[in-house]
Legacy VTK file of the C-alpha trace (Angstrom):
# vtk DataFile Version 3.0
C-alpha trace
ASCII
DATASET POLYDATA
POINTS 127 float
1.080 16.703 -14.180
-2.003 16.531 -12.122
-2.814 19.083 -9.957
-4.213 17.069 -7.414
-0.728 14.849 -7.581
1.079 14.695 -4.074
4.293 15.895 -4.101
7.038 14.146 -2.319
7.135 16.120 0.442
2.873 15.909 1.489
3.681 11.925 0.584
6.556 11.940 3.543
4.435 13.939 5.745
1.542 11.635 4.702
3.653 8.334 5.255
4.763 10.099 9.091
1.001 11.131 9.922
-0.061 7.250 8.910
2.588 5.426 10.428
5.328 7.019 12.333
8.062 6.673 9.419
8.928 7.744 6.058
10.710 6.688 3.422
14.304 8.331 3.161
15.350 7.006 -0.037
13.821 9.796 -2.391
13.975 7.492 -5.923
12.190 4.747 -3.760
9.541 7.448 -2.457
9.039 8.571 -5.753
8.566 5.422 -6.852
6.151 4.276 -4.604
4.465 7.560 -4.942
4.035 7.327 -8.563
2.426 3.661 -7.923
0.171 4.749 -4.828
-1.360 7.349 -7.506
-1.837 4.749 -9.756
-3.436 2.340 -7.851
-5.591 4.119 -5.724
-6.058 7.546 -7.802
-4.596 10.944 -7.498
-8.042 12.513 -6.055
-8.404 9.389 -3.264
-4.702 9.954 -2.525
-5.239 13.861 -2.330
-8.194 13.209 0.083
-6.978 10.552 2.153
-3.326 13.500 2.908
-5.666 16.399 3.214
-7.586 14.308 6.205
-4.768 13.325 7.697
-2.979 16.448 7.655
-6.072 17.807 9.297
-8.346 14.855 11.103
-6.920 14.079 14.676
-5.657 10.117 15.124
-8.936 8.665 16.540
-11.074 10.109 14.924
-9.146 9.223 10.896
-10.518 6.434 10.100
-14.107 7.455 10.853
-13.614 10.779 8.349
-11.820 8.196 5.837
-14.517 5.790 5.926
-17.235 9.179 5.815
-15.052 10.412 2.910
-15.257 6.986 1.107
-11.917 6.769 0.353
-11.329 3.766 3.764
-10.369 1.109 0.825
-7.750 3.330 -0.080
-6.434 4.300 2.675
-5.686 0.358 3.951
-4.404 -0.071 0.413
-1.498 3.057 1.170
-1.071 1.985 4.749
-0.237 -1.281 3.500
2.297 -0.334 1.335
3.883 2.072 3.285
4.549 -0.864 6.309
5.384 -3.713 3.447
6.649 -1.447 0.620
4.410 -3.227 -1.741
2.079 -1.846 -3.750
-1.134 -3.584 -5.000
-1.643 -2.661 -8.413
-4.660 -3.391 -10.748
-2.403 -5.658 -12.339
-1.191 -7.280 -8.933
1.294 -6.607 -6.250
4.748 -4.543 -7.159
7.418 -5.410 -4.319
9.315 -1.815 -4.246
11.452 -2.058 -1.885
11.804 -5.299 0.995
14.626 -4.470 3.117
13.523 -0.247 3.135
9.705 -1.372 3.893
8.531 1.043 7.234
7.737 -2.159 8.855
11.199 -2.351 10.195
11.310 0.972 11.444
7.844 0.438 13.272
9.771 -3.174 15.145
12.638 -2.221 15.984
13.440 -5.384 17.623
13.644 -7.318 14.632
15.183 -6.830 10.725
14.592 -7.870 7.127
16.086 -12.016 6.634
19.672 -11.627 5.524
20.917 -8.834 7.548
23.025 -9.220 10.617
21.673 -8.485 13.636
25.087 -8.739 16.059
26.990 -11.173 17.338
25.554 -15.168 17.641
22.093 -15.522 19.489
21.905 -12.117 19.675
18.300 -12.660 19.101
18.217 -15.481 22.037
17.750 -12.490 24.730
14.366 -10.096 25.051
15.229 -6.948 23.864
15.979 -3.839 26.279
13.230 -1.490 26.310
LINES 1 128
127 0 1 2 3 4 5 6 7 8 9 10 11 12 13 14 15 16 17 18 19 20 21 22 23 24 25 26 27 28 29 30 31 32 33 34 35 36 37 38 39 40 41 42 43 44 45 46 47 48 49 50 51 52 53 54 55 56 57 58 59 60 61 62 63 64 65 66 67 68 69 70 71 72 73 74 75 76 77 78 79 80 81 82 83 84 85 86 87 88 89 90 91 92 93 94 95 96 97 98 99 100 101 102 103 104 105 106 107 108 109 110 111 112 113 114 115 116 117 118 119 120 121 122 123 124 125 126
């Protein structure tokens, strides 16, 4: 493989650092992984996890955007939150009821799944 590949482990501490969540299902991870390297490159991927190991919050997405690699980052954020990748040959839905997104709002869930009992929704949610 390529020496600058992530392994899963700097793509779950990358995926935390980015967004607050990572993904637990380690075929889906590896998955998305695999794509994310794909479509944005193994070196842009390498750089964006090495500055966000090391780059404190506020100041990220200046060093991205210094480092030239801003593009990608959105691109990785993106799928991380949606768990869709965007491909050169056009978005790859990897995983829709997994995607971080639902971790990040908690007061809400992918269509289809039950939420509780009838207008549970109807109520603001407890802080």
């Amino acid at each position: 493989g390529d020496a600058r590949a992530l392994s899963a482990a700097r793509f779950a501490i990358l995926s935390t650092t980015l967004t607050g969540f990572a993904y637990q299902d380690p075929a889906l991870a590896t998955a998305m992984l695999k794509a994310l390297t794909d479509a944005v490159g193994a070196d842009a991927l390498a750089k964006i996890a090495t500055l966000a190991a090391v780059t404190a919050p506020d100041r990220l997405g200046d060093e991205l955007r210094i480092a030239g690699v801003d593009r990608q980052a959105q691109t990785v954020i993106v799928a991380l939150y949606s768990g869709v990748v965007t491909t050169p040959k056009g978005p790859v839905v990897f995983t829709y009821d997994q995607a971080l997104a639902w971790q990040a709002v908690r007061w809400t869930k992918p269509n289809a799944e039950c939420g509780g009992m009838t207008n549970y929704w109807a109520k603001a949610p407890q802080a």
